[in-house]
C-alpha positions, 0 to 999 in steps of 0.5 A: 408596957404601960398597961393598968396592971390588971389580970384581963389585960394580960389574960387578952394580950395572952389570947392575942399572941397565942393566935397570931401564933396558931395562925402564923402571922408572926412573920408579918408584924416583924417585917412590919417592924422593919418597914416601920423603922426604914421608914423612920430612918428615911423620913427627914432626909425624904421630907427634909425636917422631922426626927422620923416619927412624921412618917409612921402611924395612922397619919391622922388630924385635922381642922375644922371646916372653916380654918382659914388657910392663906393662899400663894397670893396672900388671900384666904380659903376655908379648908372646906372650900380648898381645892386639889390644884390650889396653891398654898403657903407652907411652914418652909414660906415656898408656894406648894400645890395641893394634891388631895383633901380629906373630910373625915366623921368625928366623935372626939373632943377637939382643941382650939389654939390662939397665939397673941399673933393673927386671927382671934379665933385661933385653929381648932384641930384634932389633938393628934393633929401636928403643929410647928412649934417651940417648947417654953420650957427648953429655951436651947430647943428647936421648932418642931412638929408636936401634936397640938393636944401636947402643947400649952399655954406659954409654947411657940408657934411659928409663921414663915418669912414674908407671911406675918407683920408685927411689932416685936414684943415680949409675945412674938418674936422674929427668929434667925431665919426672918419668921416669926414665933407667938405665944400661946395665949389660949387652948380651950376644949371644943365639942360637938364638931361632926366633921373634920377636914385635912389637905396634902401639901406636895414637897413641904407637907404643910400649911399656913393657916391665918394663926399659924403653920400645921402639918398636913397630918392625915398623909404624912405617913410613909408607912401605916401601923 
C-alpha cells in the first residue's frame, strides 16, 4: 500500500513474508498487532488527551540543544543544560518533573517554527517531533498534538493559562480555557545540526518552550513497532 508500483518492490515484500513464514514468525507480528492497538485504545485515557496515536511508534523527536524550556519559577534552561529532577511548565500550565533526558546523533534536515508570540528564534526540531497546535483551515477544530513537519504558515500554536502575556490581535488570541494561541509566522528548513535533545515529562508528557508547548516525543510511546 502506497508502494511505487514497481516490480522490485513487490519482488522484496514477496521475499520478506516468504521468510517470516519459513521461519515462524507470523505469531509475533499479529500479536504485536495486538498490543499496538490496546495500546491505542489506552492511550487518552492513560495520558488524558490524544486519539491514541501518541502512544505507538518509535516515539522519536527532538529540539536543538539551545531550546530554551521555562522552568516552574518562570526562568529559562536550554534543554542541554536540564536536568532529571527539574521542574517544568507543561501543555496542561501544571509544574511536572523531569524524570530523564536524551541526546540523540542527527543526519536529517530539521524545521524551525516561529509564532508572532515569544522568543524571535522560534523552536528548531525534528519533523516528526509533536506540537500542540490548531489546524487554520478547520475553524471547528480542536488543539491537538501534529508533528511539526506537518504544520504551516497560518496554523496555531498554543501557550498554557498564567504562561503568556500579550495584547490580542488578529495573531494571538486567548482561548475558553485562559491560554493563548499564535500563529505561525514562519517555518524555514535548517541543516547541519549534529545533535538533537528530548526530556520525559512525568503525568502531562510535555514542555513549554519560550514560543510555545511541545510533546516530549522521544517516550511517549507505550508500545514501539
Amino acid at each position: 500500500r502506497n508502494l511505487p508500483k514497481d516490480a522490485k518492490y513487490a519482488a522484496r515484500i514477496k521475499e520478506e513474508l516468504d521468510l517470516i513464514s519459513r521461519k515462524n514468525f507470523s505469531s509475533y507480528f499479529l500479536i504485536q498487532a495486538k498490543m499496538t492497538d490496546a495500546a491505542r485504545m489506552a492511550g487518552p485515557r492513560l495520558l488524558g488527551f490524544g486519539d491514541g496515536s501518541e502512544v505507538t511508534g518509535p516515539g522519536r523527536g527532538c529540539v536543538c540543544e539551545f531550546t530554551p524550556i521555562i522552568l516552574f519559577d518562570k526562568s529559562t534552561k536550554p534543554i542541554i543544560n536540564i536536568k532529571i529532577g527539574d521542574r517544568v511548565i507543561t501543555h496542561d500550565g501544571s509544574e511536572q518533573l523531569v524524570t530523564n533526558t536524551f541526546v540523540y546523533d542527527n543526519d536529517e534536515p530539521l524545521i524551525t517554527i516561529k509564532s508572532h508570540y515569544g522568543d524571535s528564534n522560534g523552536v528548531t526540531m525534528t519533523c516528526d517531533h509533536k506540537v500542540y497546535a490548531l489546524r487554520n483551515d478547520d475553524p471547528n477544530g480542536s488543539l491537538s498534538w501534529i508533528p511539526g513537519g506537518e504544520l504551516r504558515v497560518g496554523d496555531w500554536v498554543y501557550n498554557p493559562p498564567g504562561h503568556w502575556k500579550v495584547n490580542e490581535d488578529d495573531f494571538n488570541r486567548q482561548t475558553s480555557d485562559g491560554g493563548l494561541i499564535s500563529q505561525i509566522r514562519e517555518i524555514t528548513e535548517v541543516h547541519n545540526i549534529d545533535k538533537v535533545y528530548d526530556i520525559e515529562v512525568e503525568n502531562s508528557h510535555s514542555f513549554l518552550t519560550t514560543s510555545f508547548v511541545v510533546h516530549n516525543s522521544a517516550v511517549g510511546a507505550l508500545t514501539c513497532y
